[in-house]
N, C-alpha and C positions, 0 to 999 in steps of 0.2 A: 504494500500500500504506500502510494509515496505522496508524502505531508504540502501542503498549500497552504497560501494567502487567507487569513479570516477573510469572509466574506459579507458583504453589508447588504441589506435590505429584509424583504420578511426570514430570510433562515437567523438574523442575529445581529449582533452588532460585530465587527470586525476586531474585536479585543478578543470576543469572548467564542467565537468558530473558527473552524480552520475548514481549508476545503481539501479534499483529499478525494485521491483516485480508485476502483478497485477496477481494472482492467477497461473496458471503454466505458463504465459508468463512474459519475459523481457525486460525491457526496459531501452535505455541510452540516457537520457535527458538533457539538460543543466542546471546548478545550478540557473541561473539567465533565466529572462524571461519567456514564456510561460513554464509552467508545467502543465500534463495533471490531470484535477479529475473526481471526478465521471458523470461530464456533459460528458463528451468524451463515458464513459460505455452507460449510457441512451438513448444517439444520434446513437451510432451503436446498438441497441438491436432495437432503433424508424425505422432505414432505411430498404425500403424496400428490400428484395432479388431479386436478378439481378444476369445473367447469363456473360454481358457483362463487357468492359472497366467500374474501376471507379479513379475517379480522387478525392483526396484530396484537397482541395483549402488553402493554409493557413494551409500547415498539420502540424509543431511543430515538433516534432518529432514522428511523422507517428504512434500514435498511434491509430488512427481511423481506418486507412488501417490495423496495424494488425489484431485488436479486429473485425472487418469485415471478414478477413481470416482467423483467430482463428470460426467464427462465420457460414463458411461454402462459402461464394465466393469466386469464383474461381480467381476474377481480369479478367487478370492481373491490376497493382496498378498504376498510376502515382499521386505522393507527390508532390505538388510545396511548397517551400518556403523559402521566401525572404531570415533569416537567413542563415550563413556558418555555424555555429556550429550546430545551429537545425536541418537543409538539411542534415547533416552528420551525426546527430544522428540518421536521419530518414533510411539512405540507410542504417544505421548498424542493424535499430530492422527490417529494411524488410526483408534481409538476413540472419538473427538470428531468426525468424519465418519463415520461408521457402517462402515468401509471394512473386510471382512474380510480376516482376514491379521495377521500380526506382526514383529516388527523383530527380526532379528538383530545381537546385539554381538558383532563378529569380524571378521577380516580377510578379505579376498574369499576370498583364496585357501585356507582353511581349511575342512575340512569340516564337516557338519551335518547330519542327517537331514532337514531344510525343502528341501534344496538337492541330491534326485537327479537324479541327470544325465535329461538330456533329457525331464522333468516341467514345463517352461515353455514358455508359446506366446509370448511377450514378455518382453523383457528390454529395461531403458530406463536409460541413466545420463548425468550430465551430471560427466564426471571433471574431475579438475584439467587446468588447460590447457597447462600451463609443465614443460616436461623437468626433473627433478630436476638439479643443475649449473646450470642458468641463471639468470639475474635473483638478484635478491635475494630473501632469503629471510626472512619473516617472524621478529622472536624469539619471537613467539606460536605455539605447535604446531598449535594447533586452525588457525587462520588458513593457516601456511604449509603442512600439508596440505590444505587444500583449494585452493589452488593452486599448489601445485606436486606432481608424483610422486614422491611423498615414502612412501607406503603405497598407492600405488595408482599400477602403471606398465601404460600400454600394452597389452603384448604381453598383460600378464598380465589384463583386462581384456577383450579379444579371446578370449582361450583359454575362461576361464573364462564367458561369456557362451555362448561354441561349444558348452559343455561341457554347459553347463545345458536349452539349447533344445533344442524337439523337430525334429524334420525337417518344414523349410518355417518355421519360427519364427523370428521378429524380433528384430534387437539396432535398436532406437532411439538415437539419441544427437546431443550435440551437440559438435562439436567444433569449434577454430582453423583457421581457411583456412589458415596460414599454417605449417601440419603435415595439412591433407589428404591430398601424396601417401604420406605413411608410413600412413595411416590406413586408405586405399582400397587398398593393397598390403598392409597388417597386418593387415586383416579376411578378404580374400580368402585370404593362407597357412594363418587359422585355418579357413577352410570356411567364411565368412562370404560370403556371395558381394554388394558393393553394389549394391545395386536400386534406391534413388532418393536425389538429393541435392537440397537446394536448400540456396541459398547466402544469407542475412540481411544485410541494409544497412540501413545507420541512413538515408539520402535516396539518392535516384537519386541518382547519378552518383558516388558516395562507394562506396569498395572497401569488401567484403565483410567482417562481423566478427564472423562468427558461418556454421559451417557446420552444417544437419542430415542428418544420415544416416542410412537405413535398408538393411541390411545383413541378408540372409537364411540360414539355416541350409542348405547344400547347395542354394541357389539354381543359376537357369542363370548365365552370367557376359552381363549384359544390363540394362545405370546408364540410367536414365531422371535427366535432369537436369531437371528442375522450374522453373518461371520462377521468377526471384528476389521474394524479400519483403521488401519496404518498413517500416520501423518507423517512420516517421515521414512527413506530408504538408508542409505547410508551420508554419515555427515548431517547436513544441515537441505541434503535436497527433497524434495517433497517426494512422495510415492505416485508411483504413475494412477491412480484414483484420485488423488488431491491435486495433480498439475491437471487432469481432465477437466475436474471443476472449476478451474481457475482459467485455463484457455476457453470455456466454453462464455469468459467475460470478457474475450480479445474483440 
């Protein structure tokens, strides 16, 4: 990804974004707080294809929604999230990728006319990874919500993804191996039923650091686990699966 000029007008004020590339798309992010990486590529390359509404949960600055419309769906897109600066960086990279759709500034759990129940065929989020209470917490807000469950917990996350999908619809996501089994037992109470998982390693033989999961709306109860994916071959160069992904952004 290589780093740019903040950028002024609706994505932000030029202190506080920068604008940056991921192969022929662009993006204007905020300096502080969530920044998207390679997890964001891998989670939209994992989600299924859908004809229908999809909704971002927690989008950052919407770069799930592009890399899904760079990737061939149609949308259209709705972004919820909680930041002003990131909600505005997000309505800048939709409209700067042609990507129909709009970003809502709001808490997930809050309602919205964009946001009737079961009007989505996908729903994809890459939430924070860290249980509110644990670790350290950033003194930057922006920052420490997006990694920790700070404004966006769990359950609530689950629910409200159940809530929005239609029957047989998709909650995509990426989450920590290392809170799997609350994930795969928290999607399932909400009606989520897990359908496939594959599990992301930086090289063979190095434990898993990154889980994805796709999780169905009133699925059967029947996980297909996935061979695992390689982020790396020898050195620091990518696996021929992850340079796929990434040339399919040239």
């Amino acid at each position: 990804m290589a780093g740019g000029e903040g950028g002024k007008g609706d994505g932000g004020r030029e202190d506080l974004c920068t604008d940056d590339a991921l192969g022929r798309l662009g993006f204007r992010q905020p300096r502080e707080g969530y920044r998207f990486s390679i997890d964001s590529v891998l989670l939209a390359g994992f989600a299924p294809e859908v004809k229908g509404r999809v909704a971002d949960l927690g989008a950052g600055c919407g770069v799930l929604a592009v890399l899904l419309h760079a990737r061939g769906l149609p949308g259209p897109f709705v972004c919820v999230e909680i930041d002003p600066l990131a909600a505005r960086c997000s309505q800048h990279n939709l409209a700067r990728a042609g990507a129909p759709g709009e970003t809502l500034c709001q808490d997930l759990a809050a309602d919205h006319p964009a946001l009737s129940k079961g009007s989505f065929s996908l729903a994809v989020s890459n939430p924070p990874f860290t249980k509110a209470g644990h670790g350290r917490v950033s003194p930057r807000p922006a920052r420490a919500r997006a990694r920790q469950e700070l404004a966006l917990e769990a359950e609530t996350l689950w629910q409200r993804a159940a809530g929005l999908l239609e029957k047989g619809g998709s909650l995509a996501l990426c989450w920590p191996p290392a809170r799997l089994v609350e994930a795969l037992s928290g999607l399932d109470a909400a009606g989520l039923r897990p359908k496939r998982l594959r599990l992301v390693h930086g090289r063979e033989g190095k434990p898993a650091r990154l889980a994805l999961i796709q999780a169905v709306r009133q699925g059967r109860h029947q996980l297909s686990v996935e061979p695992p994916l390689m982020v790396y071959d020898r050195g620091q160069a990518y696996s021929a699966e992850v340079r796929t992904l990434y040339d399919s952004l040239r």
